[in-house]
ROKE-708357 format. One record per residue (C-alpha): residue number from 1; residue in one letter; x, y, z. Coordinates in steps of 0.5 Angstrom, whole numbers, plus 500, padded with zeros to 3 digits. Example, Ala and Ser with C-alpha at 12.3 -4.5 7.8 and 13.67 -1.06 7.14 Angstrom:
BEGIN
<rec><resi>1</resi><resn>a</resn><xx>525</xx><yy>491</yy><zz>516</zz></rec>
<rec><resi>2</resi><resn>s</resn><xx>527</xx><yy>498</yy><zz>514</zz></rec>
//
This chain:
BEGIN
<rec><resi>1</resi><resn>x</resn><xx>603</xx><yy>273</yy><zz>845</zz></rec>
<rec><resi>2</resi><resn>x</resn><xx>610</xx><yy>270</yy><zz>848</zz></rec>
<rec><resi>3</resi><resn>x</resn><xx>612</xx><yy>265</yy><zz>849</zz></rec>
<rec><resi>4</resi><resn>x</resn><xx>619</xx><yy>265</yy><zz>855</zz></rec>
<rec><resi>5</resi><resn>x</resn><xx>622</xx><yy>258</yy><zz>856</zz></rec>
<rec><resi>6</resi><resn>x</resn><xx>625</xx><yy>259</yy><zz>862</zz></rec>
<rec><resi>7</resi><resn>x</resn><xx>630</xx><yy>253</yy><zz>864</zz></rec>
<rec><resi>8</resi><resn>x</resn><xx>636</xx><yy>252</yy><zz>869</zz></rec>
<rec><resi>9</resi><resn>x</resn><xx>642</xx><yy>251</yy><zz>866</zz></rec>
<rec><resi>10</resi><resn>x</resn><xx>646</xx><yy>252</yy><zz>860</zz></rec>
<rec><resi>11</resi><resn>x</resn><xx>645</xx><yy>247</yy><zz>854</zz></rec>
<rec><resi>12</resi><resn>x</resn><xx>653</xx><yy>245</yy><zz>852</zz></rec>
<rec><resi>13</resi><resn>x</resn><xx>651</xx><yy>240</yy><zz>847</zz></rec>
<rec><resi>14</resi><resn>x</resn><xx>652</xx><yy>242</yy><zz>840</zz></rec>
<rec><resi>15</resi><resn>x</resn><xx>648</xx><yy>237</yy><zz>837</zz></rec>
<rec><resi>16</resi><resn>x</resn><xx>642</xx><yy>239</yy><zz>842</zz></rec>
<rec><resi>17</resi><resn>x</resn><xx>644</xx><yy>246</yy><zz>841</zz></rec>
<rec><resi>18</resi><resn>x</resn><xx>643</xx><yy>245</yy><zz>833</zz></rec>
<rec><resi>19</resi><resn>x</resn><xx>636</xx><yy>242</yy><zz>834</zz></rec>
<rec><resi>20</resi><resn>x</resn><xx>634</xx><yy>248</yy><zz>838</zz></rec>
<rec><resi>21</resi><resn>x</resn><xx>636</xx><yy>253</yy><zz>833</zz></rec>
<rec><resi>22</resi><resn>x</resn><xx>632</xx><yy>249</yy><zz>828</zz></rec>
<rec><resi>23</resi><resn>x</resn><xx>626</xx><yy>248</yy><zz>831</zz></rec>
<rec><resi>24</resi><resn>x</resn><xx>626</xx><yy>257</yy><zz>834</zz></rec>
<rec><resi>25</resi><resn>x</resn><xx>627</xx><yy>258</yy><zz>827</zz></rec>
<rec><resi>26</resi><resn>x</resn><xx>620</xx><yy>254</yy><zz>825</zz></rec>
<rec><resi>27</resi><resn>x</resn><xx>616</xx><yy>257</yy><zz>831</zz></rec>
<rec><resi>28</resi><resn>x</resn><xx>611</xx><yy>263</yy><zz>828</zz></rec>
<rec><resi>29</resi><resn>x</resn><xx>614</xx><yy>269</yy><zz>829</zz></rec>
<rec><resi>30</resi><resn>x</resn><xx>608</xx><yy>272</yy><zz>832</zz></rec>
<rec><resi>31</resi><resn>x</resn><xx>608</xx><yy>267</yy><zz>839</zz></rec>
<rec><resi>32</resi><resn>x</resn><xx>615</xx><yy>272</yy><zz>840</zz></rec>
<rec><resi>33</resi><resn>x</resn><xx>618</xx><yy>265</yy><zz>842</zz></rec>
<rec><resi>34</resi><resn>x</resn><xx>624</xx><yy>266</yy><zz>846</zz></rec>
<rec><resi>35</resi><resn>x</resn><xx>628</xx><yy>261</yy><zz>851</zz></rec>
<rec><resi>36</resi><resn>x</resn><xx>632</xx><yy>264</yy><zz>857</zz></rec>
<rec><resi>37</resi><resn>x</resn><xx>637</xx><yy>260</yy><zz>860</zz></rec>
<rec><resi>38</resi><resn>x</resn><xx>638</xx><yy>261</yy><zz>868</zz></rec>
<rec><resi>39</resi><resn>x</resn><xx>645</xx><yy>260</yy><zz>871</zz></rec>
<rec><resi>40</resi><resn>x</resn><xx>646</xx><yy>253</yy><zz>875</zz></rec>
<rec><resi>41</resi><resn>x</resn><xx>645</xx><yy>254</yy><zz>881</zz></rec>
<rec><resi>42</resi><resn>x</resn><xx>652</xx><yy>256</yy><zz>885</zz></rec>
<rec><resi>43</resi><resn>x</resn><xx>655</xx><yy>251</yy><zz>890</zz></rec>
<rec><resi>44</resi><resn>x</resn><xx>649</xx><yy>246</yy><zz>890</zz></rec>
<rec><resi>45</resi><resn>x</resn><xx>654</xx><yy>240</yy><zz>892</zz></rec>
<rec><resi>46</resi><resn>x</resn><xx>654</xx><yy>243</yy><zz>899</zz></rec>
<rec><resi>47</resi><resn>x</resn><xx>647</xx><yy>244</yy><zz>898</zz></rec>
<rec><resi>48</resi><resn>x</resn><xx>641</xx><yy>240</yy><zz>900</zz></rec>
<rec><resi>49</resi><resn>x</resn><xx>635</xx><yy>238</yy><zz>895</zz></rec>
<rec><resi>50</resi><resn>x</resn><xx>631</xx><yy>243</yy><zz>898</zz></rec>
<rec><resi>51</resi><resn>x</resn><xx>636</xx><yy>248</yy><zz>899</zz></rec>
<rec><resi>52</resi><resn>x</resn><xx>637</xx><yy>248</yy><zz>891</zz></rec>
<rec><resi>53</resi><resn>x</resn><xx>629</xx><yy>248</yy><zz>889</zz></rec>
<rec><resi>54</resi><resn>x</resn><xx>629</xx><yy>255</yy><zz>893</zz></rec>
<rec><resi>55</resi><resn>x</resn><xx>635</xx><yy>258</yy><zz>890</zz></rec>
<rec><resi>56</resi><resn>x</resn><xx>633</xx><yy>256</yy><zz>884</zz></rec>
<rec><resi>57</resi><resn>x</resn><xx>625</xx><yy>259</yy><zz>886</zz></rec>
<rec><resi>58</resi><resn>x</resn><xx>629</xx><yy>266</yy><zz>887</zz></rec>
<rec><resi>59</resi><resn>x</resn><xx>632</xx><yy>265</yy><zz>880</zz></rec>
<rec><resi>60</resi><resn>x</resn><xx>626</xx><yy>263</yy><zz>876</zz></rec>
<rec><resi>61</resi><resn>x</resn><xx>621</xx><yy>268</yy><zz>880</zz></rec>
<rec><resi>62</resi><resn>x</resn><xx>628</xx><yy>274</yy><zz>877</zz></rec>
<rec><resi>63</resi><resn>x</resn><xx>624</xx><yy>272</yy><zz>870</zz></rec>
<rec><resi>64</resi><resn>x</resn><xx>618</xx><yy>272</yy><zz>871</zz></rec>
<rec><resi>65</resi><resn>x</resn><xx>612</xx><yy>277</yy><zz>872</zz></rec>
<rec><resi>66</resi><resn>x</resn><xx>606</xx><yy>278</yy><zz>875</zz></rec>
<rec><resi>67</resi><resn>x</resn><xx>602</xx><yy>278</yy><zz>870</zz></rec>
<rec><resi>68</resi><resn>x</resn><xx>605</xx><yy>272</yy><zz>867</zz></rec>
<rec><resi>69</resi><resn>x</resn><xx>601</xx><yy>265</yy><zz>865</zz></rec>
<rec><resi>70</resi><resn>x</resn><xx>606</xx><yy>260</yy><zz>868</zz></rec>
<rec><resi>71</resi><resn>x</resn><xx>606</xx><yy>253</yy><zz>866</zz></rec>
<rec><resi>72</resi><resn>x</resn><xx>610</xx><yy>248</yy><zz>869</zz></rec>
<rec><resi>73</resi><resn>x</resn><xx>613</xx><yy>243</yy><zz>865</zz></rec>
<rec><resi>74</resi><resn>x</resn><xx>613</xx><yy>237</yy><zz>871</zz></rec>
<rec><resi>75</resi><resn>x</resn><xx>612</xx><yy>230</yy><zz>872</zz></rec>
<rec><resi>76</resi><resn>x</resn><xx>606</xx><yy>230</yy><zz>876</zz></rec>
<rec><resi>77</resi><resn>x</resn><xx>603</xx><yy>235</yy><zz>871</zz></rec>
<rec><resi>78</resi><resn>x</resn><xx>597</xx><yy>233</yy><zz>866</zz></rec>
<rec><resi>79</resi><resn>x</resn><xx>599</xx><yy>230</yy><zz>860</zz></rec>
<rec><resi>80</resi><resn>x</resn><xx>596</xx><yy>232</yy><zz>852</zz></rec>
<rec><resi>81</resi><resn>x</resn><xx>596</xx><yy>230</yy><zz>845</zz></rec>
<rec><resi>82</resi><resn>x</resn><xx>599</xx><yy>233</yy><zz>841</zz></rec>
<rec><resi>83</resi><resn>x</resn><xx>592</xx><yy>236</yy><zz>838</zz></rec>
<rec><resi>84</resi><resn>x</resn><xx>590</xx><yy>238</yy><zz>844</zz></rec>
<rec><resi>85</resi><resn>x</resn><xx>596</xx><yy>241</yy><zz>846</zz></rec>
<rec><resi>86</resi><resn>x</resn><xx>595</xx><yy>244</yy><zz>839</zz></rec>
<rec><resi>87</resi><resn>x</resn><xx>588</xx><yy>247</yy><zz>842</zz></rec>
<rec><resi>88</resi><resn>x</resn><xx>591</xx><yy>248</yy><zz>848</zz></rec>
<rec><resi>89</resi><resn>x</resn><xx>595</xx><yy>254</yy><zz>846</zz></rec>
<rec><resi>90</resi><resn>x</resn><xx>590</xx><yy>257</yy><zz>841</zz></rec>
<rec><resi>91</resi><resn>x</resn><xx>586</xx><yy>257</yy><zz>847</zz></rec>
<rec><resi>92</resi><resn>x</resn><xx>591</xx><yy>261</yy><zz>851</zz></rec>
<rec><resi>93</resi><resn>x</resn><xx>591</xx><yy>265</yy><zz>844</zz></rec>
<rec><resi>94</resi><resn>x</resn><xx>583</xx><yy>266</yy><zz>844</zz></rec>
<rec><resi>95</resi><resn>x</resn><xx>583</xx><yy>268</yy><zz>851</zz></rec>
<rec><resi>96</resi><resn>x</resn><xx>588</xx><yy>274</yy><zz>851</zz></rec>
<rec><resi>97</resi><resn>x</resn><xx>594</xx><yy>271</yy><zz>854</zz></rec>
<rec><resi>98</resi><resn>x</resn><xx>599</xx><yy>276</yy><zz>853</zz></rec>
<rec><resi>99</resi><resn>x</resn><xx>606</xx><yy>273</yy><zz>856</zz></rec>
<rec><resi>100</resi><resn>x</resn><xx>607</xx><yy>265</yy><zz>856</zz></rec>
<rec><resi>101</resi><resn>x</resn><xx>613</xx><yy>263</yy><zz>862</zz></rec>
<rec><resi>102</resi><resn>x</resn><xx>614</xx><yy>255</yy><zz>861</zz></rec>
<rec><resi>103</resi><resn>x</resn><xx>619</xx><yy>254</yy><zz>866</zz></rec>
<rec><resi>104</resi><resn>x</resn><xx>623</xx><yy>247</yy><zz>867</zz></rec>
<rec><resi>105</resi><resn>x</resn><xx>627</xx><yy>246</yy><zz>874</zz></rec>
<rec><resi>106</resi><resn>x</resn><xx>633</xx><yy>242</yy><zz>875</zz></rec>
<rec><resi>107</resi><resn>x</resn><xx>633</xx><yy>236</yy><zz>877</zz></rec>
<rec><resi>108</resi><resn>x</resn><xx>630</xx><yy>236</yy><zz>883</zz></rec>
<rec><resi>109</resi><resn>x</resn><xx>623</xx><yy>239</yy><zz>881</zz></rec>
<rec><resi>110</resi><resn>x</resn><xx>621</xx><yy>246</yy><zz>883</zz></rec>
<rec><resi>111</resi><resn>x</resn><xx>620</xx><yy>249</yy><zz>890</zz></rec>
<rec><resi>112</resi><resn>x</resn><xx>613</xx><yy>250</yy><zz>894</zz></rec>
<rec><resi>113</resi><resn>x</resn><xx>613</xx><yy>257</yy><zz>891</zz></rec>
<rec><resi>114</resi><resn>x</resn><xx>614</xx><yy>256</yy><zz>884</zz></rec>
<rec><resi>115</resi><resn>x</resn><xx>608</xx><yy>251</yy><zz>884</zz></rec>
<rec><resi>116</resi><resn>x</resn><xx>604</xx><yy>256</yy><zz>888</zz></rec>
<rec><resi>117</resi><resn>x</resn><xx>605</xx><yy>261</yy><zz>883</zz></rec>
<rec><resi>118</resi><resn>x</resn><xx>604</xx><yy>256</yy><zz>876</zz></rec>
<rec><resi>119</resi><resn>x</resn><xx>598</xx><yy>257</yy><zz>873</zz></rec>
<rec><resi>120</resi><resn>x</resn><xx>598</xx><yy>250</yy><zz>869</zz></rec>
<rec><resi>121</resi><resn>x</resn><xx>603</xx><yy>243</yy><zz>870</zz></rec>
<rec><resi>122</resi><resn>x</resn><xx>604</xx><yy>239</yy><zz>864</zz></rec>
<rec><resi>123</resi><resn>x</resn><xx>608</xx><yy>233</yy><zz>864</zz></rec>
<rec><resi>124</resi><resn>x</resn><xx>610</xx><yy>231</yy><zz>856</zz></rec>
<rec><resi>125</resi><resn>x</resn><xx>611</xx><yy>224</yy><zz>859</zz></rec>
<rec><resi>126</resi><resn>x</resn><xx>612</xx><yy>220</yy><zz>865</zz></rec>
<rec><resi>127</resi><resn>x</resn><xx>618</xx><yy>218</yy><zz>863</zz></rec>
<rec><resi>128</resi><resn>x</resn><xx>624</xx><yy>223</yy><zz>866</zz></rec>
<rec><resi>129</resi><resn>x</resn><xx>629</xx><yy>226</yy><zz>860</zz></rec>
<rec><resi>130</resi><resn>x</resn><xx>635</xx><yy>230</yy><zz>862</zz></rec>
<rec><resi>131</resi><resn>x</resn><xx>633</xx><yy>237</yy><zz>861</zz></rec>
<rec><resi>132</resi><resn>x</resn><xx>637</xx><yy>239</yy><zz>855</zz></rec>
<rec><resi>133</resi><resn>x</resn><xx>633</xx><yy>234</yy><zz>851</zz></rec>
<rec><resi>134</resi><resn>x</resn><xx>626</xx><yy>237</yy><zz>855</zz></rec>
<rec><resi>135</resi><resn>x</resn><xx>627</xx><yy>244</yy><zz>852</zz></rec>
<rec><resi>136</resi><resn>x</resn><xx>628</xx><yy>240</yy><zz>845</zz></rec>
<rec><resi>137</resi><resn>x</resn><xx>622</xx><yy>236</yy><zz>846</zz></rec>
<rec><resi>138</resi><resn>x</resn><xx>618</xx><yy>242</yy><zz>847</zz></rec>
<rec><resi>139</resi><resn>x</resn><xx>620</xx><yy>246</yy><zz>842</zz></rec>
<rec><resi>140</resi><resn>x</resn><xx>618</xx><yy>241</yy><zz>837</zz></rec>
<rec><resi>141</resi><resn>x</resn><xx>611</xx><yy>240</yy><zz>840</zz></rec>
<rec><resi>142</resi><resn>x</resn><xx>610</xx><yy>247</yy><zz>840</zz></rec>
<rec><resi>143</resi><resn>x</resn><xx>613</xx><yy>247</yy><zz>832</zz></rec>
<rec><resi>144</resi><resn>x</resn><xx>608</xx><yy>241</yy><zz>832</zz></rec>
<rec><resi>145</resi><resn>x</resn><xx>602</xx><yy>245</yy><zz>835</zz></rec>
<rec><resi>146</resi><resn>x</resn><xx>603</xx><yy>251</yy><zz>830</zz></rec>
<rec><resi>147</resi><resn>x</resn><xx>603</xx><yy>246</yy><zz>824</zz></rec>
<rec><resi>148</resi><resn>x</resn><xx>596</xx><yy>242</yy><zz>826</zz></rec>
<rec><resi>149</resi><resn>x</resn><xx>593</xx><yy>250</yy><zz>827</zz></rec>
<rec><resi>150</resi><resn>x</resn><xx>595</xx><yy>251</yy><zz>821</zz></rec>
<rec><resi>151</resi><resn>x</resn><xx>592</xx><yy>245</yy><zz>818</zz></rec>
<rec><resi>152</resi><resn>x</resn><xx>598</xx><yy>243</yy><zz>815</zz></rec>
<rec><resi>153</resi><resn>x</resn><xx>600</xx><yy>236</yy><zz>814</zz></rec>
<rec><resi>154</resi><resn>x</resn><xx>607</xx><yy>235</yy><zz>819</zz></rec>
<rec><resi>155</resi><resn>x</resn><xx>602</xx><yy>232</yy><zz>824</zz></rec>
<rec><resi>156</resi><resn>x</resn><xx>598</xx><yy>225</yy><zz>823</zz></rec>
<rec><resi>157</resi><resn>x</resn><xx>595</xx><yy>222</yy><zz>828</zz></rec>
//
């Protein structure tokens, strides 16, 4: 299995960039993690929010297939535990899911033609974080998921 997190825009934090790494490299080589980083969007002061969710539509359908599981990473998607997340990904592992795109729009959400095309919606809280701090949150979840599968004691409940 693979897992692509698609995300817009570049994270220039070092701090967050740090984190990032040190979570990647805990990841489980075989979910063949990688996170794919999407060009802001150019000239989207002149742009109106909906002009900026189809632009950025455009770019994250470039990076995905169509034979890809699109999970969207949204406020208004459903909310896991971390064992049940845990579950979740051994599910998608189970049932042969080859490729995993996650994708994390920008600050305005995602257009109509990217939530058609997702398979799941996932929301990690119902509080908004930037979208630096969401690639690092998830990052730690899949780290963490990896650990409750493997029976590992990094996760208490």
């Amino acid at each position: 299995m693979r897992i692509n997190l698609v995300c817009i825009g570049k994270t220039d934090d070092r701090e967050i960039q740090a984190l990032l790494k040190y979570y990647q490299t805990r990841l489980p080589k075989h979910w063949n993690f990688e996170m794919t980083e999407i060009a802001d969007v150019k000239n989207a002061k002149n742009l109106t929010p909906d002009l900026i969710k189809k632009e950025e539509a455009k770019l994250f359908l470039n990076q995905i297939e169509n034979s890809d599981f699109v999970i969207l990473l949204d406020e208004n998607g459903k909310h896991f535990t971390s064992r049940e997340f845990a579950l979740k990904i051994e599910s998608w592992m189970n049932s042969s899911v080859k490729k995993i795109a996650v994708l994390i729009g920008g600050a305005y959400g995602f257009a109509e033609e990217i939530t058609e095309r997702a398979n799941e919606k996932i929301s990690l809280s119902k509080m908004t974080f930037t979208h630096q701090m969401i690639r690092l949150f998830f990052m730690e979840q899949l780290y963490r998921a990896d650990q409750i599968l493997q029976g590992k004691p990094y996760h208490n409940d």
